[in-house]
Backbone bond lengths (Angstrom), bond angles and torsions (degrees), N, CA, C in turn:
res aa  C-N    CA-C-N  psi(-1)  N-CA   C-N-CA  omega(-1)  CA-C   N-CA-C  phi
1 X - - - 1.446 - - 1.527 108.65 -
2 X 1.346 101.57 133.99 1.683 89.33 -165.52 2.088 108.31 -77.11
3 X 1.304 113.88 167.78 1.367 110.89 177.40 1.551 109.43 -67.95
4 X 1.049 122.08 -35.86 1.607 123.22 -145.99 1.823 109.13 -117.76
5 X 1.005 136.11 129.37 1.257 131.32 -163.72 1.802 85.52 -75.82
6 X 1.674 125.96 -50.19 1.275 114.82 174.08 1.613 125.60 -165.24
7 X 0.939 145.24 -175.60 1.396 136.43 -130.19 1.014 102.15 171.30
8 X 2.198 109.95 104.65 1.298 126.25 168.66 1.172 98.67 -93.04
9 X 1.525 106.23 153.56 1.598 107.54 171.62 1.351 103.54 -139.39
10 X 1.395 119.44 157.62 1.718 117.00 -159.54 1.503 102.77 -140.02
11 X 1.521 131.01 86.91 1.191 122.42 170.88 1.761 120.27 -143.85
12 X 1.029 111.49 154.79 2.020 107.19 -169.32 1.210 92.82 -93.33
13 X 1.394 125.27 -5.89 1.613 110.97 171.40 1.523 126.76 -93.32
14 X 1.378 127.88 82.37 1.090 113.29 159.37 1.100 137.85 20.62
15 X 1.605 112.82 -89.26 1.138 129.08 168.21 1.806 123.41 -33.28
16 X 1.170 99.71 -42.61 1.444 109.95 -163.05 1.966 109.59 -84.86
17 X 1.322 95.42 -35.70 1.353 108.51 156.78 1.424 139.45 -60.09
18 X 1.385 102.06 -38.96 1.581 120.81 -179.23 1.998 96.38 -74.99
19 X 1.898 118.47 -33.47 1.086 104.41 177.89 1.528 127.88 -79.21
20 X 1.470 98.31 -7.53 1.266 109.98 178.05 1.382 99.00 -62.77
21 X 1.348 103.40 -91.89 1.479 135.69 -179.78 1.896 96.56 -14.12
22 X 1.024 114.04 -69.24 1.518 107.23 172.02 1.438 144.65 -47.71
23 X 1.434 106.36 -37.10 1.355 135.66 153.87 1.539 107.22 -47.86
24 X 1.152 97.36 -65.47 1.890 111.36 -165.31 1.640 102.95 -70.87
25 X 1.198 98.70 -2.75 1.971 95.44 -171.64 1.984 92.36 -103.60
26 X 1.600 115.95 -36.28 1.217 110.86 -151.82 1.595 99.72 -75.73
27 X 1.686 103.57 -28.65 1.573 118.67 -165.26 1.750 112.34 -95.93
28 X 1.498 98.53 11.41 1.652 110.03 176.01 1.770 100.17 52.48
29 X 1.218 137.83 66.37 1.490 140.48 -166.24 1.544 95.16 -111.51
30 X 1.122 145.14 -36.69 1.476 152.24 -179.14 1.605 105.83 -134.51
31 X 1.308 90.94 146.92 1.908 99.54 164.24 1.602 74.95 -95.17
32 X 1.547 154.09 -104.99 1.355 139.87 -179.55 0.778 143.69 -11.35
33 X 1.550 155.29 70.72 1.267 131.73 143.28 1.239 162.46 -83.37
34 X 1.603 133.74 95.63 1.692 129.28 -148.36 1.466 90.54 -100.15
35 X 1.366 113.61 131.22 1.870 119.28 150.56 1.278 112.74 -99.46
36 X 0.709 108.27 157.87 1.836 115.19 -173.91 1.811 98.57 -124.35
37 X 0.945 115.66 171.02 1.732 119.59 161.47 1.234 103.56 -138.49
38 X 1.042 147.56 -10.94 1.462 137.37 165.58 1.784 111.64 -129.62
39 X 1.231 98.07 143.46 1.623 108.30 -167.92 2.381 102.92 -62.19
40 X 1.437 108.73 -14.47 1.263 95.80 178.28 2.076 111.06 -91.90
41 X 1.159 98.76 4.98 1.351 105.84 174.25 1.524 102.01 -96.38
42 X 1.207 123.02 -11.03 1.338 119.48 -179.97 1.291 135.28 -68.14
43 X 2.042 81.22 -48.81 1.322 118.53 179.24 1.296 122.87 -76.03
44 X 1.383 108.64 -20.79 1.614 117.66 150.78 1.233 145.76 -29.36
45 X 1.509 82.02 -65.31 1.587 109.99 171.56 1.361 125.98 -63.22
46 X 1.401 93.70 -38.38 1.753 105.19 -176.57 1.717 95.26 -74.40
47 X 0.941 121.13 -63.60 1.767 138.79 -176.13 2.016 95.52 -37.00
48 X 1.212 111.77 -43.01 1.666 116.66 178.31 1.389 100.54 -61.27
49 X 1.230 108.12 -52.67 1.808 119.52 -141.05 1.993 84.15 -86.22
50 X 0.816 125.76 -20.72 1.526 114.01 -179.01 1.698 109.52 -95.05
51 X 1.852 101.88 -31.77 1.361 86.06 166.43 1.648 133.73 -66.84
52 X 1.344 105.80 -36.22 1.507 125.37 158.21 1.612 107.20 -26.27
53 X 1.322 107.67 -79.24 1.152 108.20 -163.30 1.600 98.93 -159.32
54 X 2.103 89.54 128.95 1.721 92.00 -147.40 1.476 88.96 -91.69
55 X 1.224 122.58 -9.32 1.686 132.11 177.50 1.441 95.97 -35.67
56 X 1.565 119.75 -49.52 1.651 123.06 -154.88 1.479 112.59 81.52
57 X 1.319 136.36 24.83 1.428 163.44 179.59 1.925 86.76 -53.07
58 X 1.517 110.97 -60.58 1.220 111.82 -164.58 2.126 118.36 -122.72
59 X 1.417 83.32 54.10 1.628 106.15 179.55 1.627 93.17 -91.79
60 X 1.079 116.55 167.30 1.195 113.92 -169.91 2.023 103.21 -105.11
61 X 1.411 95.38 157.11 1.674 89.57 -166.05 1.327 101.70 -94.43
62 X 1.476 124.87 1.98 1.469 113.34 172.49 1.747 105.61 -149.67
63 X 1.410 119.80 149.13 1.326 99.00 -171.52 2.000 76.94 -149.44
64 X 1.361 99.88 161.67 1.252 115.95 -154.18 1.189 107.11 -165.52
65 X 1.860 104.50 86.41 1.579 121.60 -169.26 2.079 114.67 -99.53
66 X 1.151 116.94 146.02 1.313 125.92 -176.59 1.664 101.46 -88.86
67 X 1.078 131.34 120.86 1.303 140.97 -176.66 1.222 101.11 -50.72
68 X 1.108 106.83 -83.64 1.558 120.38 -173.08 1.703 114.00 -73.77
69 X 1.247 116.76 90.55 1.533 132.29 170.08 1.405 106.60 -93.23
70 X 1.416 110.37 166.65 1.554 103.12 169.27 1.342 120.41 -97.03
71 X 0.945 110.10 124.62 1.581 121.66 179.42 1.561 113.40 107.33
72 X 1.630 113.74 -34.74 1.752 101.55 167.52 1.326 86.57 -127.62
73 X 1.583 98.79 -157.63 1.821 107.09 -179.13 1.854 91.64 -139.94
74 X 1.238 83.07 -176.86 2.053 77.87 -163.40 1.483 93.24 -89.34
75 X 1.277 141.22 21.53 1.586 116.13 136.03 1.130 132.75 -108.76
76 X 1.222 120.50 21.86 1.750 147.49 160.22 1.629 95.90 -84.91
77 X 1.312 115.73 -57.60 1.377 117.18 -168.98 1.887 104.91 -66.25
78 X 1.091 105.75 -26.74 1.832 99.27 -168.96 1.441 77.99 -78.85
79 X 1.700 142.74 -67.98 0.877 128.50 -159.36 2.114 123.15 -49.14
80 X 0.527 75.21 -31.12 1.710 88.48 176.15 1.266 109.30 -62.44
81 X 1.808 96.55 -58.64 2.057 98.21 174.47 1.543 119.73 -60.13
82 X 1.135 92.44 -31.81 1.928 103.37 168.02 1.515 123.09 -47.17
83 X 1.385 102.41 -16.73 2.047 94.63 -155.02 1.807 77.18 -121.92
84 X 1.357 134.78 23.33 1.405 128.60 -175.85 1.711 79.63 -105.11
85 X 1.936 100.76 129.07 1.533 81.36 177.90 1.687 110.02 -87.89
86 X 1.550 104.40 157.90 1.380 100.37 -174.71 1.735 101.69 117.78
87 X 1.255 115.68 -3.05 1.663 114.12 -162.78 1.431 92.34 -128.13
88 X 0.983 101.40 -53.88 1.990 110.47 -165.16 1.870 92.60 -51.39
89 X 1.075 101.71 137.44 1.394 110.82 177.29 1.431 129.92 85.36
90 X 1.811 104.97 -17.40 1.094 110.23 -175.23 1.269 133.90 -80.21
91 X 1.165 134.77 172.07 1.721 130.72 -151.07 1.989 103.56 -91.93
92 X 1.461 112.99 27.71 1.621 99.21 -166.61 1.777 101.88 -82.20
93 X 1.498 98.93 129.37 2.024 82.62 179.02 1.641 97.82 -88.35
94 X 1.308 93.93 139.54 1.494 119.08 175.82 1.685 116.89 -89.62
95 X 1.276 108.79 102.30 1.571 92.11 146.03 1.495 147.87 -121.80
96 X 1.505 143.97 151.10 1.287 123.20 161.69 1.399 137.43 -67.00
97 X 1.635 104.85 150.89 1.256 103.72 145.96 1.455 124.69 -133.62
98 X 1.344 102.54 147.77 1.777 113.00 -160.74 1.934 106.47 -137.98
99 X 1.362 77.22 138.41 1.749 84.67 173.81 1.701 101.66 -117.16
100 X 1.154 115.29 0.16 1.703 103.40 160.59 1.489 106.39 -131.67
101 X 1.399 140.34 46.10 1.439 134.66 165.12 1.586 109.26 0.55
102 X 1.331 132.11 140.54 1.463 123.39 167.76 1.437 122.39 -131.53
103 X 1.059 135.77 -153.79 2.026 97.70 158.96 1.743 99.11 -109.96
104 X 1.272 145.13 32.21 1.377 149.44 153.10 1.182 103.87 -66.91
105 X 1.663 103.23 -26.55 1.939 94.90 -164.47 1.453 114.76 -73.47
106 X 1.690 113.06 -11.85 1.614 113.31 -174.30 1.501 93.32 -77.76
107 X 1.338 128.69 -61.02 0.878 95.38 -161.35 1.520 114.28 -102.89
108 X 1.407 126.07 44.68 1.292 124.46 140.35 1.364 119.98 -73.16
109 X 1.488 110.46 -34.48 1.540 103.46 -174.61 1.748 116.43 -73.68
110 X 1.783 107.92 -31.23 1.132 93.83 175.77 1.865 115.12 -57.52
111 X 1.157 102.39 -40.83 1.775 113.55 -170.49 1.559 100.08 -60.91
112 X 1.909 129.44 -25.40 1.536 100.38 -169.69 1.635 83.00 -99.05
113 X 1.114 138.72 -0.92 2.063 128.52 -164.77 1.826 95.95 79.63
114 X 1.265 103.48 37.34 1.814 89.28 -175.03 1.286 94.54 -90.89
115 X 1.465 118.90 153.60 2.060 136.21 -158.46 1.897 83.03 -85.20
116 X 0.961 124.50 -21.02 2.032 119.79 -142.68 1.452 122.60 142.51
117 X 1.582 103.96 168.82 1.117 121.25 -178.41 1.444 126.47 -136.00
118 X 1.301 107.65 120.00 1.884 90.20 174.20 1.632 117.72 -107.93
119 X 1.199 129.93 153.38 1.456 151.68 -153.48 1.787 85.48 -96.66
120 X 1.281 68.76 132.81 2.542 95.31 171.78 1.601 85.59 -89.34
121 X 1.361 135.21 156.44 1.823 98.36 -23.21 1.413 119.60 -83.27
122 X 1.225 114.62 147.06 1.680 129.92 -166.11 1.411 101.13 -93.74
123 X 1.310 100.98 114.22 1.746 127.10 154.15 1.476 126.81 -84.42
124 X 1.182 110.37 167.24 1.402 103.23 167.07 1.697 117.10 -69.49
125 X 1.182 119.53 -22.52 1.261 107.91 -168.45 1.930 107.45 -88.29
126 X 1.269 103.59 -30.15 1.373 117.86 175.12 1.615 100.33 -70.16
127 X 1.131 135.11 -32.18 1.664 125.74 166.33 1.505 96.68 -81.94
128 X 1.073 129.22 -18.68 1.881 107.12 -179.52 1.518 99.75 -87.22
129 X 1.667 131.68 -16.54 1.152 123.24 168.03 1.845 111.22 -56.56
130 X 1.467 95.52 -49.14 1.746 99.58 -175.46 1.618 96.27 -42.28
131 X 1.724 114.40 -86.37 0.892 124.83 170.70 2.074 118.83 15.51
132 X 1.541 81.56 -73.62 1.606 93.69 -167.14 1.350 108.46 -66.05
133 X 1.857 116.25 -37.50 1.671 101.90 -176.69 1.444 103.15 -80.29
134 X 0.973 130.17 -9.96 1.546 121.72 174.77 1.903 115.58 -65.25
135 X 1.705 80.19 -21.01 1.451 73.88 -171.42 1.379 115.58 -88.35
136 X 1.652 104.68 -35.17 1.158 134.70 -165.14 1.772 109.26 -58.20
137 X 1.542 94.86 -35.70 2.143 115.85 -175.36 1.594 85.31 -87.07
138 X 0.836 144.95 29.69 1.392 145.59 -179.02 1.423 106.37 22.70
139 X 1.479 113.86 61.38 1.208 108.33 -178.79 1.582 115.16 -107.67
140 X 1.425 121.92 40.93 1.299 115.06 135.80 1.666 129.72 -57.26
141 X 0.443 116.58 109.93 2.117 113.36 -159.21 1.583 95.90 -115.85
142 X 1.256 130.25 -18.76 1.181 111.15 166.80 1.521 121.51 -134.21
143 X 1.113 123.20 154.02 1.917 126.94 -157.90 1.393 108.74 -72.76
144 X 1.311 135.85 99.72 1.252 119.74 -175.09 1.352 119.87 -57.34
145 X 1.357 135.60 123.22 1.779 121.19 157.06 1.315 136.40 -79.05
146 X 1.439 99.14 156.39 1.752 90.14 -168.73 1.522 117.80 -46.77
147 X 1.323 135.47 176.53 1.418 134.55 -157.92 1.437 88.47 -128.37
């Protein structure tokens, strides 16, 4: 049964997406998975999924943003998803990914509630790290139902 009812992921790399997506399919981590490649396809989704239903019933329980996008970076982008009402407050665990870590990033993450970060280039074992602290912060946040 997978952990996660579902799992956006936000990156311009292909590559890095397709390893997600594979990872997260081999290790049963979502019955869902949406990738996006640009941060306004993201915002789409989220902007749908709150009009649907502003409860947040169907926000996604894990989301997994690329720092460096073109044109913002993923704490411009959380901030944006923040001011959509229906998001602010809500239970999605956030994580990064970064190919230049800096030391701003500690305490950006304390300031957005983000779970972590993993370092490009992404392996399988560096996504089974995500994996484990997601699990470890007990950040399943919502009850999966049967499928």
């Amino acid at each position: 049964m997978p952990f996660y009812r579902n799992a956006f992921l936000l990156d311009d790399d292909p590559v890095a997406l397709y390893l997600l997506d594979i990872t997260f399919k081999e290790r049963d981590i979502a019955r869902q998975i949406l990738s996006f490649t640009t941060f306004p396809s993201l915002l789409k989704a989220f902007s749908g999924l709150v009009e649907d239903d502003p409860n947040d019933a169907q926000l996604p329980d894990l989301l997994v943003l690329d720092l460096n996008m073109p044109g913002k970076d993923g704490f411009e982008v959380l901030e944006q998803l923040l001011r959509i009402p229906g998001i602010g407050g809500s239970k999605v665990c956030v994580f990064l990914l970064t190919a230049s870590p800096d030391r701003r990033l500690a305490h950006k993450i304390k300031q957005y509630s983000i779970r972590g970060y993993l370092e490009k280039p992404l392996d399988d074992q560096a996504i089974g790290q995500l994996i484990q602290a997601a699990i470890k912060q007990e950040c399943k946040l919502k009850e999966t139902d049967p499928a």
